[in-house]
C-alpha positions in Angstrom: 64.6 53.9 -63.0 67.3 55.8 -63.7 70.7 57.0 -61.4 69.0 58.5 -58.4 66.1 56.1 -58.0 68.9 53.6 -57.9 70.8 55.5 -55.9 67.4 56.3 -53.7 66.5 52.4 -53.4 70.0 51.4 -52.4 69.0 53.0 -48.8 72.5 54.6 -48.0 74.5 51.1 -48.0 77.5 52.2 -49.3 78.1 48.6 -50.9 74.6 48.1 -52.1 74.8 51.8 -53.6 78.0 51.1 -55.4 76.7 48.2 -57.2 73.3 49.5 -57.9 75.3 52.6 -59.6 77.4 50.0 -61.6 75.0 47.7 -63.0 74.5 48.9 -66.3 78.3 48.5 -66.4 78.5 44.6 -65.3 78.0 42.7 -68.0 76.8 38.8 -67.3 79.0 36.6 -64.9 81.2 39.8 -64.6 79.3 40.8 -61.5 80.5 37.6 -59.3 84.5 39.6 -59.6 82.8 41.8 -57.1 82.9 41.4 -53.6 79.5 39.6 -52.5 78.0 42.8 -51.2 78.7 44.7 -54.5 76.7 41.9 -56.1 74.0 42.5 -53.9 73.7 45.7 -55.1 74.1 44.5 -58.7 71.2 41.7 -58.4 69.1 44.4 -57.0 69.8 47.1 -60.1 68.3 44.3 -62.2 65.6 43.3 -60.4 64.6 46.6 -59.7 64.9 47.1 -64.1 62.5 44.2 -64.1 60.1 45.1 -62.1 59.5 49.0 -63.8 59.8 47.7 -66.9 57.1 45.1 -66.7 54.9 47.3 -64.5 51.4 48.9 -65.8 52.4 52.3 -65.1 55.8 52.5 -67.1 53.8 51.2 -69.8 51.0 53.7 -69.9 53.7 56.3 -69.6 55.4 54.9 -72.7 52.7 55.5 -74.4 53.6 59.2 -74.1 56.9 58.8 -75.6 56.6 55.7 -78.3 55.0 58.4 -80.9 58.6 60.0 -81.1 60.9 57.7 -79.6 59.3 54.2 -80.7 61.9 51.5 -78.5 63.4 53.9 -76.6 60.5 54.5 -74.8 61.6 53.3 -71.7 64.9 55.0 -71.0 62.9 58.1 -71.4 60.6 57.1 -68.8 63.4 56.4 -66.6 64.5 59.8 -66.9 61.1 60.8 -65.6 60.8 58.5 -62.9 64.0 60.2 -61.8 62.6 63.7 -62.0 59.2 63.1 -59.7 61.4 61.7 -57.3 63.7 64.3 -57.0 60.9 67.2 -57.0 59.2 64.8 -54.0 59.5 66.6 -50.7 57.4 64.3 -48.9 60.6 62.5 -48.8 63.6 64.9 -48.8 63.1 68.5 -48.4 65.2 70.6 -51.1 67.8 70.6 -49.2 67.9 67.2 -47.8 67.9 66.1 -51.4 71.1 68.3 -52.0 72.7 66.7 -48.8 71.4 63.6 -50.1 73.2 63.7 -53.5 76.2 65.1 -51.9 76.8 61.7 -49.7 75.9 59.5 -52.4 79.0 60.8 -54.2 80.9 60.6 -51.6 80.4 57.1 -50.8 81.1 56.3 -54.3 84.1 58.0 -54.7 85.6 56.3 -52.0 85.0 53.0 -54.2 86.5 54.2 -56.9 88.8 51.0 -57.4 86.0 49.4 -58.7 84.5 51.7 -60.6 84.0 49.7 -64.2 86.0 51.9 -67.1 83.1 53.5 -68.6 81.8 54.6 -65.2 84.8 56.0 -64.2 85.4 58.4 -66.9 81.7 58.9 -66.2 81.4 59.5 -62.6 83.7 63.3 -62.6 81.2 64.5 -64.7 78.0 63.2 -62.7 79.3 64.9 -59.8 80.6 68.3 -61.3 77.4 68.8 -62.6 75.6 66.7 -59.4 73.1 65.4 -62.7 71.3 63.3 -59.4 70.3 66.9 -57.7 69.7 68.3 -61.1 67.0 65.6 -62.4 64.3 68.4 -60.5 64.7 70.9 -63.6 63.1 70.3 -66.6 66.0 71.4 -68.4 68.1 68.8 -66.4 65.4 66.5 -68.0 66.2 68.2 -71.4 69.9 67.5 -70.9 69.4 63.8 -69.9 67.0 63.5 -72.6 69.6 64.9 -75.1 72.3 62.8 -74.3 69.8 59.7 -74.2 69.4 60.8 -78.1 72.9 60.8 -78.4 73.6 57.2 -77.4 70.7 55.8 -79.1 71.7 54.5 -82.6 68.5 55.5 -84.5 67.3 58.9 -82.8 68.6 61.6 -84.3 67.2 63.8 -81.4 65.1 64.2 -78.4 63.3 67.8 -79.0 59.6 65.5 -79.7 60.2 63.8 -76.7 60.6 66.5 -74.7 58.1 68.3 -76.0 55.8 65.5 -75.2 56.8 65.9 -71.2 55.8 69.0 -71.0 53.0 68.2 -72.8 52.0 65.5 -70.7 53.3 66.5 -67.5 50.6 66.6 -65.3 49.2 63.6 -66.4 52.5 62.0 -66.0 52.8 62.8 -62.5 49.7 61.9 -61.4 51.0 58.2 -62.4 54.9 58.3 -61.6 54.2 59.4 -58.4 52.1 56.3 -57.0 54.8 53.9 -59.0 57.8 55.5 -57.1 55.9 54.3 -53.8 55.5 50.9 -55.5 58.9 50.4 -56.4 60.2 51.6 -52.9 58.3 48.8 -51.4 59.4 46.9 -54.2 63.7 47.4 -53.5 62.7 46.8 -49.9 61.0 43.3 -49.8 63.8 42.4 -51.9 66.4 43.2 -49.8 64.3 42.0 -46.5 63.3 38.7 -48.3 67.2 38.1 -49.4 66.1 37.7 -52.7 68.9 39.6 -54.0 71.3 37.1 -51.7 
């Protein structure tokens, strides 16, 4: 999953949001500098990672990508999760969703103290260009997928994988769309069980 799933799964809990955002960020015991419901939402971000990556779905949609992307595969279906979700408006109408993004900036910004460096200088720029709201158009996809390309060490770009997206789009909907209801369910008997305590 990729910023607004975690964002989604973190259920407007400012604290839980924060440190689902910042996870990538929070390298090993680092995470236990944070106040105990920042870790929460740490604990979460990776058990949430766990759970996609190891599930049947993400791996039949790697499939899709592996021809041009070999490892990478599964950022790029992160990406993708984060694109059915946001085009879902059996949960958020349009406009709900843009509301939606709107507080979730918000309620990070005024956390900013603990933003981790790299975030930080990130963070202006994900909310300039509101990348969570944006996830909807396949050429927010093309952008995320471009700067995916960018940070990986052996891609020199990201033009097959897109192409494969479009592709394959229908057929991957029909399968990211039952997996975002799984991993819902997922974030929530985590949180409900205290497994992320």
């Amino acid at each position: 999953m990729n910023y607004l799933a975690h964002a989604y799964l973190s259920f407007e809990d400012p604290e839980l949001l924060l440190g689902n955002m910042i996870s990538d960020y929070i390298k090993g015991k680092k995470q236990y500098d944070y106040p105990t419901p920042i870790q929460k939402g740490i604990r979460l971000h990776r058990a949430i990672d766990i759970y996609t990556d190891e599930h049947a779905i993400t791996r039949e949609i790697k499939k899709v990508f592996s021809p041009a992307v070999r490892l990478y595969a599964g950022a790029f279906v992160d990406v993708v999760y984060d694109h059915f979700l946001a085009i879902d408006t059996t949960i958020y109408t349009d406009q709900e969703w843009m509301d939606f993004t709107q507080r979730t900036f918000n309620s990070l910004g005024q956390h900013h103290s603990y933003f981790p460096e790299r975030f930080a200088t990130m963070f202006p720029y994900m909310q300039s260009q509101n990348w969570l709201y944006n996830y909807r158009y396949t050429w927010g996809i093309e952008k995320s997928f471009e700067g995916l390309s960018r940070r990986a060490k052996h891609l020199d770009s990201s033009k097959d994988a897109f192409d494969l997206f479009r592709l394959h789009y229908n057929e991957i909907a029909i399968m990211a769309v039952p997996f975002i209801k799984d991993v819902q369910s997922f974030a929530i008997a985590q949180i409900e069980s205290q497994q992320i305590q």
